[in-house]
C-alpha positions in Angstrom: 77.4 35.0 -23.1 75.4 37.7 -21.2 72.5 38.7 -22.3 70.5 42.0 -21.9 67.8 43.3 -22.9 66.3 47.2 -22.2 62.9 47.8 -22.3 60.9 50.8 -22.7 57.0 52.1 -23.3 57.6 52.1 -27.7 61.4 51.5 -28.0 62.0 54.3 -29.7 63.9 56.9 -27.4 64.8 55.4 -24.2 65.4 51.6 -24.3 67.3 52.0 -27.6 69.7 54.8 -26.4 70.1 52.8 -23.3 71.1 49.7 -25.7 73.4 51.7 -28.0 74.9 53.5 -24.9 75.5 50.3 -23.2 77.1 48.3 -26.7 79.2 51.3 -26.8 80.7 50.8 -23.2 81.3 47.3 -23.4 82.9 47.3 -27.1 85.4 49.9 -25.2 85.9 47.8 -22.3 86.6 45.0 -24.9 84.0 42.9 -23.6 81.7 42.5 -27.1 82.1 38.6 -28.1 80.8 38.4 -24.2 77.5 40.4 -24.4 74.7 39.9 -26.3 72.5 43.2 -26.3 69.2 44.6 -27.4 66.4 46.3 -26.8 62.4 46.4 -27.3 59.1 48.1 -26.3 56.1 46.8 -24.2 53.7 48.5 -26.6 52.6 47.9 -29.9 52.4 51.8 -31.0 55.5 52.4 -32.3 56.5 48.7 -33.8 58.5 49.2 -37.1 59.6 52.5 -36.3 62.8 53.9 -36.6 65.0 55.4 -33.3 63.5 58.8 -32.4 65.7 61.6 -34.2 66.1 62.9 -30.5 67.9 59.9 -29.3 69.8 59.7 -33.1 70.7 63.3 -32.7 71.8 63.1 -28.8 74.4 60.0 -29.8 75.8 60.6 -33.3 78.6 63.3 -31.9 79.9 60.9 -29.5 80.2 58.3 -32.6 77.3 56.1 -31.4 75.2 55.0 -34.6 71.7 53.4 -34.5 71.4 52.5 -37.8 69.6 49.6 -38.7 67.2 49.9 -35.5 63.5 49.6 -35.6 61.2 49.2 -32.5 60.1 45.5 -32.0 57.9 44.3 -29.0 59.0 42.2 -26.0 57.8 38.5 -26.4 56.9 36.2 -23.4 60.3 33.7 -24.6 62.4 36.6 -24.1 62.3 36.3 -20.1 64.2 32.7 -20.8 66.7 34.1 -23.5 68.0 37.0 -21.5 69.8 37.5 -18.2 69.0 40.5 -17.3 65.6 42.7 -19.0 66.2 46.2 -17.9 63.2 48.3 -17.6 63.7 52.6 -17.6 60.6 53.1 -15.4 58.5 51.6 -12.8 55.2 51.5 -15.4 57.5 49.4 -17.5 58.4 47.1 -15.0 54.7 46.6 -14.7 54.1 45.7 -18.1 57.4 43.5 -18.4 55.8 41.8 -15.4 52.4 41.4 -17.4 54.7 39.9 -20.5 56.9 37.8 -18.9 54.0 36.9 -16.3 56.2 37.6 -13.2 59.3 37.9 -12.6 60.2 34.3 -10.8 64.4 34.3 -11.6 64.5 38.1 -10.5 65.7 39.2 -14.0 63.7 42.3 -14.1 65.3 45.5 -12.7 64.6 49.0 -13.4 68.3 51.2 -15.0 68.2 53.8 -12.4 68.7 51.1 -9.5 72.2 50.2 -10.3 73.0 54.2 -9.2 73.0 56.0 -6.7 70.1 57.8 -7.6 67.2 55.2 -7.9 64.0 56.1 -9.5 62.4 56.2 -13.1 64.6 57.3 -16.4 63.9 60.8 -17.7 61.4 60.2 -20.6 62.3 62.8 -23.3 58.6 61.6 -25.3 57.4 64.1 -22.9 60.4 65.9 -21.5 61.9 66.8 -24.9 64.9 66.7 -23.1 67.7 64.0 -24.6 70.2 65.6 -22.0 68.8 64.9 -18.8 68.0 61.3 -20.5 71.1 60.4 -21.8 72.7 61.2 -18.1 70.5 58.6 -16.7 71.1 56.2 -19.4 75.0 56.6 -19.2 75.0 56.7 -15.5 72.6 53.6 -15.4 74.3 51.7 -18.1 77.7 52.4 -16.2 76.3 50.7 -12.6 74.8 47.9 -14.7 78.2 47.1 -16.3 79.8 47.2 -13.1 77.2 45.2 -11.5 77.9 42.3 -14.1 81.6 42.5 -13.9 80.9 42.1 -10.5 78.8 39.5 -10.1 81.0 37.4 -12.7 84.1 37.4 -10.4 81.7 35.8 -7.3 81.2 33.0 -9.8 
């Protein structure tokens, strides 16, 4: 089992589109019963909440529900449950640091770095725009699949 976990400021826009995104690819590469996916915030502001009605709106016509989703916080035993915690932007690769205190497995990575365009994942809180975020996601959530596979036929 492979375990991932996305991580955003309040886990409401980016780290559960990312997690929906990602379920969606590998349930269509037929890989569910092998992954174990979620996602949660490294804030407290938004705990309980539902998925932001931008991210909702943005993945319902492609048939991606996120029903049943409400934000939770990342705990310190997470960093030994997961493989891989998955950050959207270098402030929350801060804080997951500051959870987890460190980062001595190298589990921690930030989306955008399995592309070819490294950096920090659109944040439509303050963009407003879904679009631009959703690209990242999918683009991110595509090299991070990859990179698994990957990594699984070296062992």
């Amino acid at each position: 089992m492979i375990r991932v976990l996305f991580i955003c400021h309040g886990n409401i826009c980016r780290s559960p589109m990312a997690e929906f995104v990602f379920k969606d690819m590998v349930e269509k590469a037929g890989l569910s019963g092998k992954f174990e996916i979620a996602s949660a915030a490294t804030s407290r502001e938004e705990i309980g909440n539902p998925v932001h009605p931008g991210t909702r709106r943005k993945l319902e016509p492609m048939g991606i529900s996120t029903s049943g989703k409400y934000a939770v916080q990342a705990r310190k035993e997470d960093y030994a449950f997961y493989d891989y915690l998955i950050g959207m932007d270098t402030w929350n690769i801060r804080n997951m640091q500051r959870i987890f205190d460190g980062d001595p497995d190298h589990k921690i990575y930030r989306l955008m770095d399995f592309t070819e365009r490294p950096g920090d994942v659109a944040d439509p809180w303050y963009t407003g725009n879904f679009d631009v975020t959703y690209r990242d996601i999918a683009e991110g959530c595509q090299g991070l699949l990859q990179e698994i596979l990957r990594k699984k036929k070296e062992c």
